[in-house]
C-alpha positions as a printed NumPy array, in Angstrom:
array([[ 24.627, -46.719,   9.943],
       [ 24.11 , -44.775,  12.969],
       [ 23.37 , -41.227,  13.219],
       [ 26.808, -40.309,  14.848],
       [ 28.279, -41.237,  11.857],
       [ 26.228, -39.156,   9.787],
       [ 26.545, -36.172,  12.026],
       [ 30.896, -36.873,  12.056],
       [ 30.937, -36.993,   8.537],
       [ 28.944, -34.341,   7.665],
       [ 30.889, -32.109,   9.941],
       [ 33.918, -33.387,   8.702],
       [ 33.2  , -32.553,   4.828],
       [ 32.292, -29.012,   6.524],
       [ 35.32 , -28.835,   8.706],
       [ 37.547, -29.525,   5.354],
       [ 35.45 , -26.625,   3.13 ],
       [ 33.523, -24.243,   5.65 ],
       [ 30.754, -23.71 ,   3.647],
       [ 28.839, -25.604,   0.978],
       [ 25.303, -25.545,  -0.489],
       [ 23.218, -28.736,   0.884],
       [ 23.221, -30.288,  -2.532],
       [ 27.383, -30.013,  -2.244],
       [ 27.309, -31.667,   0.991],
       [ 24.878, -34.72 ,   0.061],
       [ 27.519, -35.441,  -3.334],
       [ 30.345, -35.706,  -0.924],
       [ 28.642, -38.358,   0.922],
       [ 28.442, -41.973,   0.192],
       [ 25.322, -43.758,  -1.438],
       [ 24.936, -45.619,   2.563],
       [ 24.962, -42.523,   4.424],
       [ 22.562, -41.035,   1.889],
       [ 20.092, -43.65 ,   2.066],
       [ 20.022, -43.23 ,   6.26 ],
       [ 20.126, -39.554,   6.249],
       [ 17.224, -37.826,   7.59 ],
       [ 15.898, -34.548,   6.732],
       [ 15.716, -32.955,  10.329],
       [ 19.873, -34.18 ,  11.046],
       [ 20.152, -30.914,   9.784],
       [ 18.133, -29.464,  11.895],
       [ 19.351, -31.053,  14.749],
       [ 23.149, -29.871,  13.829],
       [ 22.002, -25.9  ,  13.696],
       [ 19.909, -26.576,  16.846],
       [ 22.908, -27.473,  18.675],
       [ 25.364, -24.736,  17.323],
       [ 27.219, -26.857,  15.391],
       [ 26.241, -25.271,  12.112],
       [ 24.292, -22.569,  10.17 ],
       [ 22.055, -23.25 ,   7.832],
       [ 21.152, -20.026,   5.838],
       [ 18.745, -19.953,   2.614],
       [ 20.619, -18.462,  -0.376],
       [ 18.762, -17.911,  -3.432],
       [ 16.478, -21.644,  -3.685],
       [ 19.436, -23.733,  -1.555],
       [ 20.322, -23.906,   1.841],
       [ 24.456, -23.382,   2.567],
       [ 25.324, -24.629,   5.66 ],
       [ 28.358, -23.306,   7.378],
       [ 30.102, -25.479,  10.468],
       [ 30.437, -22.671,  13.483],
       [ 33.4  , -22.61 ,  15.708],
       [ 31.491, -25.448,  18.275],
       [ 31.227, -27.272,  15.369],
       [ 34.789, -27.449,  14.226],
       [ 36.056, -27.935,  17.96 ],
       [ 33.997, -31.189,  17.624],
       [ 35.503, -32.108,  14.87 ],
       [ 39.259, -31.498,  16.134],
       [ 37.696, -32.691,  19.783],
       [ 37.428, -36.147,  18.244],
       [ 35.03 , -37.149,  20.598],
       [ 31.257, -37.726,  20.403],
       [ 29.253, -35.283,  17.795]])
């Protein structure tokens, strides 16, 4: 499983709702992707505008931005 893969699909399950808690996001992946997901992909996704990640109440919602979705519809590299 490479990390591409992680990042497409987690930006596709965004694309496709806009906004979910974390905990939302993680049950819409599969048990693979779970067990190679890394804390800081996160991160990594906010750092390069691709998403917001904003604390609400004891979760973390993350929110794909408008970089983020032209990614998606891009179809190229995340």
């Amino acid at each position: 499983m490479y990390e591409a893969e992680l990042r497409s699909a987690i930006l596709r399950i965004l694309a496709r709702w806009e906004r979910l808690p974390e905990s939302d996001v993680l049950r819409r992946l599969t048990p693979v992707q779970l067990a190679h997901l890394r804390e800081e992909l996160f991160e990594a996704l906010a750092a390069e505008g691709l998403i917001e990640l904003r604390l609400v109440g004891d979760e973390r919602v993350l929110t794909i931005t408008a970089r983020g979705r032209q990614a998606v519809e891009g179809g190229g590299p995340l």
